[in-house]
C-alpha positions in Angstrom: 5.9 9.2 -14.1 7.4 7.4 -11.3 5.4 3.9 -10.6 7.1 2.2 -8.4 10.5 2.1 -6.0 12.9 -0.4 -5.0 15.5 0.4 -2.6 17.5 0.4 0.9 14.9 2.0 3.6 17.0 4.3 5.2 14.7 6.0 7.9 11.0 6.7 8.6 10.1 10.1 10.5 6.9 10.2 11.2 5.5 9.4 7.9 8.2 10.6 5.9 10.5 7.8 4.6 14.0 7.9 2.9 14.6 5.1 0.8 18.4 4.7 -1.3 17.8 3.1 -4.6 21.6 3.2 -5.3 23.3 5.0 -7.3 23.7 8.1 -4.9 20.0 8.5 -5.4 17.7 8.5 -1.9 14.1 9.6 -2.5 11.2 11.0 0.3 8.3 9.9 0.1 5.4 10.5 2.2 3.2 7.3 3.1 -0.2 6.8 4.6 -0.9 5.9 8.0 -1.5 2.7 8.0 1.9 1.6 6.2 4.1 3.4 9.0 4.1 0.7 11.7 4.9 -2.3 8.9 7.4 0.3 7.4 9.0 1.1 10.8 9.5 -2.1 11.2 11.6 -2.5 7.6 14.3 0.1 8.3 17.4 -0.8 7.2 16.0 -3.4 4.9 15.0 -3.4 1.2 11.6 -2.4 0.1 9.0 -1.9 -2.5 6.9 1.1 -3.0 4.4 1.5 -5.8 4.5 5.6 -5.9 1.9 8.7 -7.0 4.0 11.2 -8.5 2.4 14.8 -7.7 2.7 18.7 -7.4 2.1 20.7 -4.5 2.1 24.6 -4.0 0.9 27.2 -5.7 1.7 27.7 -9.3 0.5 31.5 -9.1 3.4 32.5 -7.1 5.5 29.8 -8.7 5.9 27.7 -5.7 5.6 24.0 -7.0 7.3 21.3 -5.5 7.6 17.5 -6.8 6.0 14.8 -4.1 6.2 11.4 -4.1 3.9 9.4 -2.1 4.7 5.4 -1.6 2.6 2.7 -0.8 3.6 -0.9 0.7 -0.2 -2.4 -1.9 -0.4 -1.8 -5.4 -4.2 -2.0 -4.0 -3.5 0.8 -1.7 -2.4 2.6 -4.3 -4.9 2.3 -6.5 -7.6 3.3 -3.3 -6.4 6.7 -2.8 -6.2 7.5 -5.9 -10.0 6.9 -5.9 -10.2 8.4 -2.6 -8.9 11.5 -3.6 -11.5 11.9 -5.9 -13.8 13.2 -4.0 -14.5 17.0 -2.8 -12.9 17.9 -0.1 -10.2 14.7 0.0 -6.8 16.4 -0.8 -4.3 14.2 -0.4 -2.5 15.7 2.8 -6.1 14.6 4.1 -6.2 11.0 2.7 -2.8 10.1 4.0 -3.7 11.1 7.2 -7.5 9.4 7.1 -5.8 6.2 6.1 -5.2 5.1 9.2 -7.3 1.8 8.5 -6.8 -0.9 6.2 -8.1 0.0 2.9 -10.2 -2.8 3.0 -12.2 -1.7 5.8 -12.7 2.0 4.7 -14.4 0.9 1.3 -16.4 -1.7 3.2 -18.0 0.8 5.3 -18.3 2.7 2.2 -20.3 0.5 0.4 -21.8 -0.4 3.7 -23.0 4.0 4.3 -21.4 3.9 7.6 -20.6 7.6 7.7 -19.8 6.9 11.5 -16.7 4.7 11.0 -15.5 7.3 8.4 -15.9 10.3 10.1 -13.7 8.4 13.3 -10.8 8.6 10.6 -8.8 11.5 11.3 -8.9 14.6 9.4 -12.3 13.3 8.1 -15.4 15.0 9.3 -19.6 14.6 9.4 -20.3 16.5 6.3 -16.8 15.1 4.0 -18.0 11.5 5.4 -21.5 11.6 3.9 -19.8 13.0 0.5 -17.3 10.2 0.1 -20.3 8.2 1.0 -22.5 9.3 -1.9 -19.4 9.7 -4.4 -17.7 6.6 -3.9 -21.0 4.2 -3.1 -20.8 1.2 -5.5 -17.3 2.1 -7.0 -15.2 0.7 -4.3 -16.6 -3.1 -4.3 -12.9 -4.5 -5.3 -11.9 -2.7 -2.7 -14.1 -4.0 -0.1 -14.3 -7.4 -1.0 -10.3 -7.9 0.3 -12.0 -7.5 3.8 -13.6 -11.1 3.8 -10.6 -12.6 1.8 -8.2 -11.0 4.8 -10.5 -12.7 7.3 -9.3 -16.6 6.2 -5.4 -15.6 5.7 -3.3 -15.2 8.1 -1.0 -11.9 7.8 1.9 -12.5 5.8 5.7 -11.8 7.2 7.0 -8.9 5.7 9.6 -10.8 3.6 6.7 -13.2 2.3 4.2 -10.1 1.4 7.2 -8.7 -0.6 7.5 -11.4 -2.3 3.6 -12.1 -3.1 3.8 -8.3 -4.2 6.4 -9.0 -7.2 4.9 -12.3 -8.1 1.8 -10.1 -8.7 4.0 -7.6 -11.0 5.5 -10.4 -12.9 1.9 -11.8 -14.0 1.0 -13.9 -11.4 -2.7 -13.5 -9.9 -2.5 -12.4 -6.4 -4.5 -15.6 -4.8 -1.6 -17.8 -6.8 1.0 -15.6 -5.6 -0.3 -16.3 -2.2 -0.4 -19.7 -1.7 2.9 -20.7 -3.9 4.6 -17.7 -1.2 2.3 -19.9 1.5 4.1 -23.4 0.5 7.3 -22.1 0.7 6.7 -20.4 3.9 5.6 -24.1 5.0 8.1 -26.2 3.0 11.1 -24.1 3.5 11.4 -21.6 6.5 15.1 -21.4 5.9 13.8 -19.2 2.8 13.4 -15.6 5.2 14.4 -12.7 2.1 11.9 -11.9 -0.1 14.5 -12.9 -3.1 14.7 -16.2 -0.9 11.2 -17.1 -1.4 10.8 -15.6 -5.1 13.4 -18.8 -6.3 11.8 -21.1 -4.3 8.8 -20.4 -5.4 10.2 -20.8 -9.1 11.6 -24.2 -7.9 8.3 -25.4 -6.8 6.6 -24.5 -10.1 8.8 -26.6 -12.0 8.1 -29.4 -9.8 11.2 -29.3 -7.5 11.3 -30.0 -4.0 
């Protein structure tokens, strides 16, 4: 099982990127929607990617081929896999309908607004009022990042990195978040995700 990738973002076609993780190894891997403009905007730079691992094809005929999908969120990540759950949500389908932040699909989830789903692409009248009834009530977590969004400013790319392995090395995300937000403020100089993961580590020990 492949969780997660860290490596040199090579090149983004449409919403097929190509990332180097040394080595003489360069993995695809397809990403939703709504990751392609940040990624576009990371090519030729390091990245992280927590990853579904996946087969696609038909075993009958013994056509199987090994997918990888990545996500910029952990959260994300964890979304579509709920997301896929239901009937009718493959996952060509959910890449494509994730052309929102997560946060607002499950809000109008848990809010029944089958009209903002079905305005996703790929996802019609009937497969919007059956995510509606499947996923009602399981996608609070979700849904609750939409007010917390509201207060923070978005993060620069290097900064979000870096909350996003704070997170994987046991910090809670809304301390991840503000220690990457006083460095931001204390030292601008800091503008690589590695950067702000020492200062961050000189801050906690009381260093200026």
């Amino acid at each position: 099982m492949i969780a997660r990738l860290s490596g040199h973002l090579e090149q983004l076609v449409d919403s097929v990127a190509l990332v180097d993780i040394g080595g003489g190894l360069c993995y695809e891997l397809r990403t939703p929607v709504c990751d392609v403009e940040r990624l576009a905007r990371r090519v030729g730079q390091d990245v992280v990617l927590h990853t579904i691992h996946y087969f696609e094809g038909d075993a009958s005929r013994g056509q199987i081929v090994p997918r990888l999908i990545g996500f910029l969120s952990e959260n994300d990540r964890d979304f579509f896999r709920v997301f896929t759950k239901v009937k009718g949500v493959g996952v060509r389908t959910a890449l494509q309908a994730l052309a929102r932040p997560v946060g607002e699909i499950a809000a109008a989830i848990q809010g029944k607004d089958a009209t903002f789903l079905t305005a996703l692409p790929g996802i019609g009248p009937r497969t919007a009022e059956r995510i509606v009834a499947d996923l009602h009530g399981k996608v609070e977590d979700f849904a609750g990042q939409v007010a917390a969004s509201a207060y923070q400013p978005e993060l620069p790319d290097a900064a979000a990195e870096a909350v996003a392995v704070l997170v994987q090395l046991g910090e809670r995300h809304p301390d991840a978040t503000a220690l990457v937000q006083r460095v931001l403020a204390v030292a601008p100089e800091a503008e690589s995700a590695e950067d702000i993961i020492q200062y961050v580590y000189r801050l906690k020990a009381g260093a200026r």
